[in-house]
C-alpha positions as CSV (number, residue, x, y, z in Angstrom):
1,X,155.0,119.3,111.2
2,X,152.3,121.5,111.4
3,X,148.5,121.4,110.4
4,X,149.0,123.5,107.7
5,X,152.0,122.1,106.2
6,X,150.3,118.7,106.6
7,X,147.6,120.0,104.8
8,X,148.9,121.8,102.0
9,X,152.3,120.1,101.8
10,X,151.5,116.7,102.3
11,X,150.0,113.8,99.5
12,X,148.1,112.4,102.5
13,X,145.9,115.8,102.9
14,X,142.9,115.0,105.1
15,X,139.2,116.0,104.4
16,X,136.9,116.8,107.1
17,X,133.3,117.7,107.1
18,X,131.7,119.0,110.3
19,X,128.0,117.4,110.6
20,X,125.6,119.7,112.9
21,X,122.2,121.5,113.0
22,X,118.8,121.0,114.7
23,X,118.7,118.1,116.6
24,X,115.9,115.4,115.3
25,X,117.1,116.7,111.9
26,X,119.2,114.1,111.1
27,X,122.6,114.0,112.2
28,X,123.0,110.6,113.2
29,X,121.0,109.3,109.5
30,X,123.4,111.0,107.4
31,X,126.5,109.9,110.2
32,X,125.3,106.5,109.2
33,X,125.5,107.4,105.3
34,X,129.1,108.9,105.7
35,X,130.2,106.1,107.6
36,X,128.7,103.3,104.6
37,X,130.7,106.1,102.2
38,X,134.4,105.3,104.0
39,X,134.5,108.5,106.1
40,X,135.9,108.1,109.8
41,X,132.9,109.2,111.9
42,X,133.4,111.1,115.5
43,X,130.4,111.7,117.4
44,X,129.8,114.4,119.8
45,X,133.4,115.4,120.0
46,X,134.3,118.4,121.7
47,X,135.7,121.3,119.3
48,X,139.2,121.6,121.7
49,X,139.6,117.7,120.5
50,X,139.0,118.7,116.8
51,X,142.4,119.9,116.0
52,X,144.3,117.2,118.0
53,X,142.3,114.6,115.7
54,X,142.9,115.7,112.3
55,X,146.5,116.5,112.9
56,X,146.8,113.2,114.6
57,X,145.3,111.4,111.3
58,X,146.9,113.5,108.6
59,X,150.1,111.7,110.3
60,X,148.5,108.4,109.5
61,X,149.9,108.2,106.4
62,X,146.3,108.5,104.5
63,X,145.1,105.7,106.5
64,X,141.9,108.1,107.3
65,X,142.1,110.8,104.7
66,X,138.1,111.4,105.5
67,X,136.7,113.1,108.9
68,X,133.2,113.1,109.5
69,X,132.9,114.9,113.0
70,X,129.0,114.9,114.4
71,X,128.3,117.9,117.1
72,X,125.4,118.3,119.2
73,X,123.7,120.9,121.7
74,X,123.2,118.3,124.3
75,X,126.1,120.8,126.5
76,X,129.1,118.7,124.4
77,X,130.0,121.5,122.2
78,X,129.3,125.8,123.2
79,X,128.4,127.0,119.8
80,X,131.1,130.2,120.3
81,X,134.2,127.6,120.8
82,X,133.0,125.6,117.9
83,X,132.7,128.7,115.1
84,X,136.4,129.7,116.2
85,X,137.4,126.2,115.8
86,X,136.0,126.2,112.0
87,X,137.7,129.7,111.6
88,X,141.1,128.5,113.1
89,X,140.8,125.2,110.7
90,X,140.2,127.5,107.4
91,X,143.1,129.8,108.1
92,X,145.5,126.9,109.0
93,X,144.5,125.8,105.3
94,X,142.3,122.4,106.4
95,X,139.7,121.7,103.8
96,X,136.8,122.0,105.9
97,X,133.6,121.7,104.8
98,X,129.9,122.2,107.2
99,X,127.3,120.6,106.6
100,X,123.9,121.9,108.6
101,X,120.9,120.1,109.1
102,X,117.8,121.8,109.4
103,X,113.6,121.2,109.9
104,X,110.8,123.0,110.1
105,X,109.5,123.5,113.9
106,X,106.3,122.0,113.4
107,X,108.4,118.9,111.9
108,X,110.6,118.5,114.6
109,X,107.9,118.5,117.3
110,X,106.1,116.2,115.7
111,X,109.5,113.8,115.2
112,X,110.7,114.1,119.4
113,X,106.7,113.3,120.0
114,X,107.2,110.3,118.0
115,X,110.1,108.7,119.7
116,X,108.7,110.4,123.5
117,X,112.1,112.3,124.2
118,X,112.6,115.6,125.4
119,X,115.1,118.3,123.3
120,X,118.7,118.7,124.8
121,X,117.6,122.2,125.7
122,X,114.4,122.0,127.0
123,X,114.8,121.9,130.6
124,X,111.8,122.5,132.7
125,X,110.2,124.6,129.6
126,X,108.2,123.2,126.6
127,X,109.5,121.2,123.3
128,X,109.2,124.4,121.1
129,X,110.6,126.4,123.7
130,X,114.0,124.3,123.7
131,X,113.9,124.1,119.9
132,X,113.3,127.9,119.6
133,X,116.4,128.2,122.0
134,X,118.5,125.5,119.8
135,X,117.2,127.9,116.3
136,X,118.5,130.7,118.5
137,X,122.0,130.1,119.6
138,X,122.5,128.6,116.1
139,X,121.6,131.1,113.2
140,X,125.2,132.3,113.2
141,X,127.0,128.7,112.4
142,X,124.0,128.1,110.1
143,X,125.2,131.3,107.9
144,X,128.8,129.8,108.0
145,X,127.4,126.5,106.6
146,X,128.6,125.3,103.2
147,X,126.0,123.1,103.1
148,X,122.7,122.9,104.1
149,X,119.7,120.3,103.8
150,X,116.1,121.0,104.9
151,X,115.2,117.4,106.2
152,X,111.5,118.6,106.3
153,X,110.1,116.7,103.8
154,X,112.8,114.1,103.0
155,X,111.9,111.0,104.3
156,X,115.6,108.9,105.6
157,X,115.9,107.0,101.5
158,X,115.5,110.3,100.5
159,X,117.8,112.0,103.1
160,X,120.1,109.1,102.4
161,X,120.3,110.0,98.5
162,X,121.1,113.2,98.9
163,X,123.3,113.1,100.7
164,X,125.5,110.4,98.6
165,X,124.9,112.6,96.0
166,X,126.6,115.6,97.9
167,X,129.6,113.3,99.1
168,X,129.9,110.6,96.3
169,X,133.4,110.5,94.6
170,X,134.4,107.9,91.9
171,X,136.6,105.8,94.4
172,X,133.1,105.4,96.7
173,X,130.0,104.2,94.3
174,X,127.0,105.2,95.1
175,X,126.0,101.3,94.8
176,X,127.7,97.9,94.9
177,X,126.1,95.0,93.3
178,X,127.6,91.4,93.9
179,X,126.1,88.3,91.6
180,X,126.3,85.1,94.0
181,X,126.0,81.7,92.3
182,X,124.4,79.0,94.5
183,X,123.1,75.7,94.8
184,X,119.5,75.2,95.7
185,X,119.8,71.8,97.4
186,X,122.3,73.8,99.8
187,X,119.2,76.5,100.6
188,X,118.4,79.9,99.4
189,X,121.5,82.7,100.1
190,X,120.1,84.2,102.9
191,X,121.0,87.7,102.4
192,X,120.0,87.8,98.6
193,X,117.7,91.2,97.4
194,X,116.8,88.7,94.0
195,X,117.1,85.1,93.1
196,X,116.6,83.8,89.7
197,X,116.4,80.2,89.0
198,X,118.4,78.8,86.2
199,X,117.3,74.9,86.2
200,X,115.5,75.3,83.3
201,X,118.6,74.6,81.6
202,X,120.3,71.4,80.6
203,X,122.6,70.2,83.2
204,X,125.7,69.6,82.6
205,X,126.4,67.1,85.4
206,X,124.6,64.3,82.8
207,X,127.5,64.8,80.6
208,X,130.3,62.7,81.7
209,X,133.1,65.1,80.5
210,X,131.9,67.8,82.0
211,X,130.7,66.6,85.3
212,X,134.2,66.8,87.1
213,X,134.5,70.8,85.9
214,X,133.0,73.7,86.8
215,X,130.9,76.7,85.1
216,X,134.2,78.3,85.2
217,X,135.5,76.3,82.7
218,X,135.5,76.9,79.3
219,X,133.9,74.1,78.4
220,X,130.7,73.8,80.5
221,X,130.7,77.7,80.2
222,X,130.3,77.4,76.7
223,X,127.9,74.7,76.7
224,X,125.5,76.3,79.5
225,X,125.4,79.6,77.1
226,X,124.9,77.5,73.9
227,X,121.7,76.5,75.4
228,X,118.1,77.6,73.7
229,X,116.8,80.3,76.3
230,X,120.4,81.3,77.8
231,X,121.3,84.4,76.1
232,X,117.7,85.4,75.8
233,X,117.0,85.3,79.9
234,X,120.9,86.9,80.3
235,X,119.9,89.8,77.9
236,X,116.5,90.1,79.7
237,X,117.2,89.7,83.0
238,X,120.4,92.1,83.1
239,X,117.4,95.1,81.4
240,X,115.5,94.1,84.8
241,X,118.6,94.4,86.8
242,X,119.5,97.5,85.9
243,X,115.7,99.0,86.3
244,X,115.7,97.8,90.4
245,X,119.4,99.2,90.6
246,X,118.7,102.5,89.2
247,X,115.5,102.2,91.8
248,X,118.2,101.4,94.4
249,X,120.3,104.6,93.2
250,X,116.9,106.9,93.8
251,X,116.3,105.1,97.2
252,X,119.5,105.4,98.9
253,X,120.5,101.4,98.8
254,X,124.5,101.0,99.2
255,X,124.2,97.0,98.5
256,X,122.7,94.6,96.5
257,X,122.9,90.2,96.4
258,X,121.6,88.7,93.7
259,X,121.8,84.9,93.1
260,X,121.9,83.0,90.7
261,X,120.6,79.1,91.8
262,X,120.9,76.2,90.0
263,X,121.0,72.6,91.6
264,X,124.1,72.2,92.7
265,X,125.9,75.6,92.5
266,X,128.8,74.1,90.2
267,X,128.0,74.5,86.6
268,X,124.6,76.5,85.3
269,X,124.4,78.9,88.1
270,X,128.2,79.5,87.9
271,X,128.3,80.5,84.0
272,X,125.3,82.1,84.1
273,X,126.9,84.4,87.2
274,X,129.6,85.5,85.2
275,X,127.8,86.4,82.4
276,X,125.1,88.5,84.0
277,X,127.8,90.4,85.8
278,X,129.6,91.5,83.4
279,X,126.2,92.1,81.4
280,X,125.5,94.3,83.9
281,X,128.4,96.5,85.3
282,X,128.7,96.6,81.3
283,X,124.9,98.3,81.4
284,X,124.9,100.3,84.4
285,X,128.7,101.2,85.4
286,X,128.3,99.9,88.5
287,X,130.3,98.0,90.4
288,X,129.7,94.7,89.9
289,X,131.3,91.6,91.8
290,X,130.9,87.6,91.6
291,X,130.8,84.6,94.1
292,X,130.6,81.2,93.9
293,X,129.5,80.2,97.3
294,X,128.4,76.3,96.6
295,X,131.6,75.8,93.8
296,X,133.8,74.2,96.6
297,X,131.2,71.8,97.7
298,X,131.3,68.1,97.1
């Protein structure tokens, strides 16, 4: 089967966006960003290899429906070979999409003096004169861009958040929250963004029918959220939630841990989890998952 029937005829059609432009302005930030976003990222592949890839995974089955293919002027990729690549890819019917990253001169001087590199085409001549030569040979796959990003004055949050917003679908959110229950006598989660302490509610472990069950359990559930002070901190904790995650959402952040800590990480700290979570995705729409990590502890 050919490309084009694979791409028009098949259910398993593959996407592919061609990442490029200045170097220092970016490519391998927003590679990063595609890469946390489910897209199959090739770096510095050479435009004869481009077609041999995507028909390769359109044959996959949709095991790698998205194509994220970084290109450099470091002598990988002649500018000429790679515009009649992008042509031959649109008229075979690929959905093809170019993104092109750009900076101001005085920007990118200033970023290859920070990190003491020379440019790829520098040679034996000055660090404007090889970015003047880069600007140069690639003003004619810059007007072919469908999309471009100044990466001036965009620190990498910033760079980061715009460029979920260009790529984000609803199968991909932009964040993913997980609520982890734990017990403090095992130590603090170690990965955890928040931790909010929960012991100043009445255990349930004093209660001989409900020490052999869980927060799980309908019955210590019910009494942990009976509790003076439960449903208040829930209500108020879940409107400070969702203030950091839409912070998150401006910043970039693809992940969040919060835990939830009682003493043992069986009964308050499980309930409590639960609730907030659903509190939560409820408030924001954002995915929202739960772990126990101390419940199977003795």
């Amino acid at each position: 089967m050919n490309a084009q029937a694979e791409a028009n005829g098949s259910e398993h059609s593959v996407e592919v966006v061609l990442v490029t432009g200045m170097s220092g302005a970016g490519r391998t930030s927003v590679a990063n960003v595609l890469e946390d976003m489910d897209w199959y990222v090739v770096d510095n592949l050479p435009p004869q290899m481009m077609r041999p890839l995507v028909e390769l995974v359109a044959r996959a089955e949709g095991a790698l429906p998205k194509i994220a293919i970084v290109t450099d002027s470091k002598g990988r990729a002649k500018y000429g070979e790679l515009e009649t690549t992008i042509t031959d890819f649109l008229d075979q019917g690929l959905s093809l999409r170019v993104l092109f990253l750009d900076a101001s001169d005085e920007v990118l001087v200033r970023r290859f003096e920070s990190v003491r590199r020379p440019h790829p085409l520098q040679g034996d001549g000055t660090l404007l004169e090889g970015i003047e030569a880069e600007r140069n040979s690639m003003q004619s796959l810059k007007r072919r861009a469908d999309i471009i990003i100044d990466t001036s004055d965009l620190n990498v949050h910033q760079l980061t958040t715009e460029v979920r917003r260009r790529f984000a679908t609803e199968d991909v959110p932009l964040l993913r929250l997980t609520v982890m229950s734990f017990g403090f006598k095992y130590g603090l989660p170690k990965d955890a963004d928040h931790v909010a302490d929960v012991r100043f509610l009445p255990n349930p472990y004093w209660i001989s029918h409900l020490r052999g069950h869980n927060g799980l359990d309908s019955a210590v559930s019910d009494f942990v959220l009976g509790q003076n002070g439960a449903e208040e901190f829930i209500e108020r904790y879940t409107e400070t939630l969702d203030v950091v995650a839409q912070g998150y959402l401006r910043e970039g952040r693809g992940y969040a841990l919060i835990g939830i800590g009682c003493t043992g990480g069986k009964h308050r700290s499980v309930a409590i989890s639960e609730r907030i979570a659903k509190a939560l995705a409820a408030k924001t729409g954002i995915p929202v998952s739960v772990r126990h990590r101390d419940l199977g502890r003795e």
